[in-house]
C-alpha positions, 0 to 999 in steps of 0.5 A: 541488475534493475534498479528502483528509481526513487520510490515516494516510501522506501522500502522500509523492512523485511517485506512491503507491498509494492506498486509501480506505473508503467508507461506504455513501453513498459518503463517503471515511470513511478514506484513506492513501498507500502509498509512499516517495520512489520511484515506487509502484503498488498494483496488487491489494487483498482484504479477509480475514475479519478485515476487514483489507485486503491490497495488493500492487504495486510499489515504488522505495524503502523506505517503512514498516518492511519487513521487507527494505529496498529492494534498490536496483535496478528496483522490488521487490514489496510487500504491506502490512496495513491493519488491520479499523479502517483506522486504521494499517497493519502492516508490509510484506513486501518480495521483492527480486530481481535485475530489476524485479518487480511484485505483480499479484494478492493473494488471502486465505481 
């Protein structure tokens, strides 16, 4: 059986999105669940030129400190930072629109 290490964010409810480093070796070296007490997906990752890593997805709940909360219907569209060390996570940016709405790609330069 595998084990998680110890994740920056926890797992936190029924479904999370999950991101992990692997080294060259192919050893979880880093790991962290994106999500709130909702239903959460990561559907897109890229790394930018800094190292840090960019997901984007989908989300139920409030979770981190979005700079829009939860708009309380359907699911809404996230993307969060994950800092070049993959120590910690930097705020998220949350669209909220009337229906459900999902991140599908995320791209940097």
């Amino acid at each position: 059986m595998s084990t998680w290490g110890s994740p920056v964010r926890p797992h936190s409810s029924y479904s999370d999105a999950f991101v992990a480093r692997l080294d060259a070796s192919g050893t979880m070296v880093w790991n962290t669940f994106l999500g709130g007490s909702g239903s959460d997906s990561g559907n897109s990752i890229a790394m930018d030129g800094l190292g840090n890593a960019w997901v984007t997805g989908h989300s139920s709940s409030t979770w981190g400190n979005p700079m829009n909360a939860y708009s309380g219907s359907g699911y809404d569209v996230f993307v969060a930072r994950l800092d070049g060390r993959f120590s910690s996570y930097l705020p998220i940016i949350r669209l909220n629109y009337p229906l459900s709405n999902q991140g599908i790609v995320i791209i940097t330069k």
